[in-house]
BAGUDO-974628 format. One record per atom (N, C-alpha, C): x, y, z. Coordinates in steps of 0.02 Angstrom, whole numbers, plus 50000, padded with zeros to 5 digits. Each point is the difference from the previous one (the first is absolute). Layout:
<atoms>
XYZ...
</atoms>
This chain:
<atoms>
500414994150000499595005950000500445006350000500435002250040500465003950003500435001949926500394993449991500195001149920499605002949961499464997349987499395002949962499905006949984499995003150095499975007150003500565003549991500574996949979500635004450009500174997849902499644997349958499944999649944499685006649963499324999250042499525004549981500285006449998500525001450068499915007350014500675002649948500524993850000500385002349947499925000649927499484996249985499455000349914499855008650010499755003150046499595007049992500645004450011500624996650041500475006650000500525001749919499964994249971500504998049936499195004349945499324998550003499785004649971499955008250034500155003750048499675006250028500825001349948500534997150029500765000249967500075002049923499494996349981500194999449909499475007049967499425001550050499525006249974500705005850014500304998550056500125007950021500595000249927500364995649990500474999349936499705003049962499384997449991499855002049936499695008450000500025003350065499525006149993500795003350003500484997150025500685004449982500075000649938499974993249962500225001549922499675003449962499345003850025499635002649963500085008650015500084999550061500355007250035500755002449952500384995449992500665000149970499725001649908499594997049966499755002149950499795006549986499655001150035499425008550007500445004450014500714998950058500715003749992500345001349953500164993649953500525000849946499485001449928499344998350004499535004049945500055008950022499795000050065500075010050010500805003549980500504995150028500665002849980500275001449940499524996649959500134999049898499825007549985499294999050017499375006450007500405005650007500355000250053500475007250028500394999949961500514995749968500365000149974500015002649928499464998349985499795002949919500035006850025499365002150030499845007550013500585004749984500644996050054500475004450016500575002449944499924992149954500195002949949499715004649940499514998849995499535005449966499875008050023500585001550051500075006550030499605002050056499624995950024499445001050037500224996150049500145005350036500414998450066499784997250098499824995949991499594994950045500295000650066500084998250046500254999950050499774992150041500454996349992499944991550028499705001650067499394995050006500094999250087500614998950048500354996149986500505000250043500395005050024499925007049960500425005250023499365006450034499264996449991499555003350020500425000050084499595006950058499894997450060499724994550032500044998250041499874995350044499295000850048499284998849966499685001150068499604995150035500144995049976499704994350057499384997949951499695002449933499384998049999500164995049922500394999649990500194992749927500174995450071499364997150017500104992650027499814992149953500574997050000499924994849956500515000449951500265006150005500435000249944500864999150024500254999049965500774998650029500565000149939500525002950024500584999149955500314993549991499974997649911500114997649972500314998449937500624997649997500164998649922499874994749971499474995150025499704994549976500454993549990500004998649948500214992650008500755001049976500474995949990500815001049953499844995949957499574999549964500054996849933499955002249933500265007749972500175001149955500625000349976500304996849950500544995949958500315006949952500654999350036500275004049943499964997249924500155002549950499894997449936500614996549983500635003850056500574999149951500434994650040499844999750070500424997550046499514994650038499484999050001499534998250026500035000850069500255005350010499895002250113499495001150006499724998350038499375001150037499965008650042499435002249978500095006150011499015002650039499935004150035499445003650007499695005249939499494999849995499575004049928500435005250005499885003650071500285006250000500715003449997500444993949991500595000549978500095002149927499574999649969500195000649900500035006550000500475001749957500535007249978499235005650009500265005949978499515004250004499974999649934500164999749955500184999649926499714995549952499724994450045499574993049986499344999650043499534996549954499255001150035499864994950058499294999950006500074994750043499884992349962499705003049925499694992749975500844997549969500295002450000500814999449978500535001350025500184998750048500375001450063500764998649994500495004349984500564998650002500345002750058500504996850011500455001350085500785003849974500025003750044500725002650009500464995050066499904997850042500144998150055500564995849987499594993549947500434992950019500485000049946499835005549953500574995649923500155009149984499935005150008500075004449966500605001449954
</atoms>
Protein backbone atom coordinates (compact mmCIF):
# COMPACT_ATOMS: atom_id res chain seq x y z
CA UNK A 1 0.00 0.00 0.00
CA UNK A 2 2.67 2.47 0.86
CA UNK A 3 4.69 1.77 -2.40
CA UNK A 4 1.59 2.38 -4.21
CA UNK A 5 1.29 5.80 -2.57
CA UNK A 6 4.81 6.77 -2.99
CA UNK A 7 4.31 5.70 -6.90
CA UNK A 8 1.37 7.77 -7.17
CA UNK A 9 2.77 10.77 -5.57
CA UNK A 10 5.93 10.52 -7.68
CA UNK A 11 3.63 9.93 -11.16
CA UNK A 12 2.01 13.68 -10.20
CA UNK A 13 5.45 15.19 -9.16
CA UNK A 14 7.42 13.98 -12.65
CA UNK A 15 3.99 15.46 -14.26
CA UNK A 16 3.54 19.09 -12.06
CA UNK A 17 7.77 18.80 -13.17
CA UNK A 18 7.27 18.33 -16.91
CA UNK A 19 4.08 21.27 -17.11
CA UNK A 20 6.32 23.72 -15.27
CA UNK A 21 9.16 22.75 -18.22
CA UNK A 22 7.02 23.21 -20.45
CA UNK A 23 5.49 26.78 -19.29
CA UNK A 24 9.39 27.75 -19.09
CA UNK A 25 9.90 26.80 -22.63
CA UNK A 26 7.18 28.76 -23.64
CA UNK A 27 8.19 31.83 -21.42
CA UNK A 28 11.78 31.39 -23.15
CA UNK A 29 9.90 31.55 -26.67
CA UNK A 30 7.61 34.76 -26.10
CA UNK A 31 11.35 36.17 -24.82
CA UNK A 32 13.37 35.29 -27.77
CA UNK A 33 10.07 36.04 -30.25
CA UNK A 34 9.90 39.81 -28.29
CA UNK A 35 13.82 40.11 -28.54
CA UNK A 36 13.65 39.50 -32.61
CA UNK A 37 10.63 42.07 -32.41
CA UNK A 38 13.05 44.67 -30.66
CA UNK A 39 15.58 43.83 -32.60
CA UNK A 40 14.10 44.58 -35.97
CA UNK A 41 12.56 47.85 -34.59
CA UNK A 42 15.95 48.88 -33.52
CA UNK A 43 17.29 48.36 -36.59
CA UNK A 44 14.80 50.11 -38.55
CA UNK A 45 15.84 53.31 -36.48
CA UNK A 46 13.17 53.09 -34.15
CA UNK A 47 14.70 53.06 -31.12
CA UNK A 48 13.07 50.65 -28.44
CA UNK A 49 14.31 50.39 -25.21
CA UNK A 50 14.65 46.38 -23.97
CA UNK A 51 13.00 45.54 -20.78
CA UNK A 52 15.93 44.58 -19.24
CA UNK A 53 17.38 48.02 -19.10
CA UNK A 54 13.72 49.24 -18.20
CA UNK A 55 13.52 50.10 -14.16
CA UNK A 56 12.78 47.70 -11.81
CA UNK A 57 9.28 47.83 -10.18
CA UNK A 58 8.15 44.72 -8.81
CA UNK A 59 5.07 44.37 -11.17
CA UNK A 60 6.55 41.84 -14.37
CA UNK A 61 5.79 38.87 -12.08
CA UNK A 62 6.41 35.64 -13.90
CA UNK A 63 8.80 36.97 -15.90
CA UNK A 64 12.56 36.31 -15.54
CA UNK A 65 15.89 36.75 -17.18
CA UNK A 66 16.66 34.48 -19.71
CA UNK A 67 18.84 33.40 -22.59
CA UNK A 68 16.92 30.26 -23.14
CA UNK A 69 18.24 27.20 -24.23
CA UNK A 70 22.30 26.78 -25.85
CA UNK A 71 21.22 25.23 -28.75
CA UNK A 72 21.98 27.42 -31.56
CA UNK A 73 24.90 26.02 -33.88
CA UNK A 74 27.37 28.07 -35.26
CA UNK A 75 27.36 27.47 -39.05
CA UNK A 76 30.99 27.36 -39.27
CA UNK A 77 32.37 25.72 -36.14
CA UNK A 78 29.39 24.08 -34.83
CA UNK A 79 29.73 25.74 -31.00
CA UNK A 80 26.90 25.83 -29.39
CA UNK A 81 25.87 29.22 -28.76
CA UNK A 82 22.61 31.28 -27.14
CA UNK A 83 20.13 33.09 -29.89
CA UNK A 84 21.31 36.08 -28.38
CA UNK A 85 24.79 35.63 -29.07
CA UNK A 86 24.48 36.10 -33.13
CA UNK A 87 26.54 39.18 -34.43
CA UNK A 88 24.54 42.32 -34.63
CA UNK A 89 25.16 42.10 -38.33
CA UNK A 90 23.15 38.69 -38.67
CA UNK A 91 19.41 38.13 -38.02
CA UNK A 92 17.84 36.02 -35.87
CA UNK A 93 16.37 33.63 -38.65
CA UNK A 94 20.27 33.47 -39.71
CA UNK A 95 22.41 33.76 -36.99
CA UNK A 96 26.03 34.06 -37.38
CA UNK A 97 28.62 34.23 -34.31
CA UNK A 98 31.66 36.24 -33.76
CA UNK A 99 32.66 34.42 -30.50
CA UNK A 100 33.82 30.86 -31.44
CA UNK A 101 35.58 31.08 -35.00
CA UNK A 102 35.88 34.81 -35.83
Amino acid sequence: MHNMNLQAHQGQREQLLEERRQEIRNIDRQARSAQCELDRANQGGNQMISLARHEFDGSHHGLRHTLGEMTTMCGKCSALHFLKEHAASSSCANPQFTLCCA
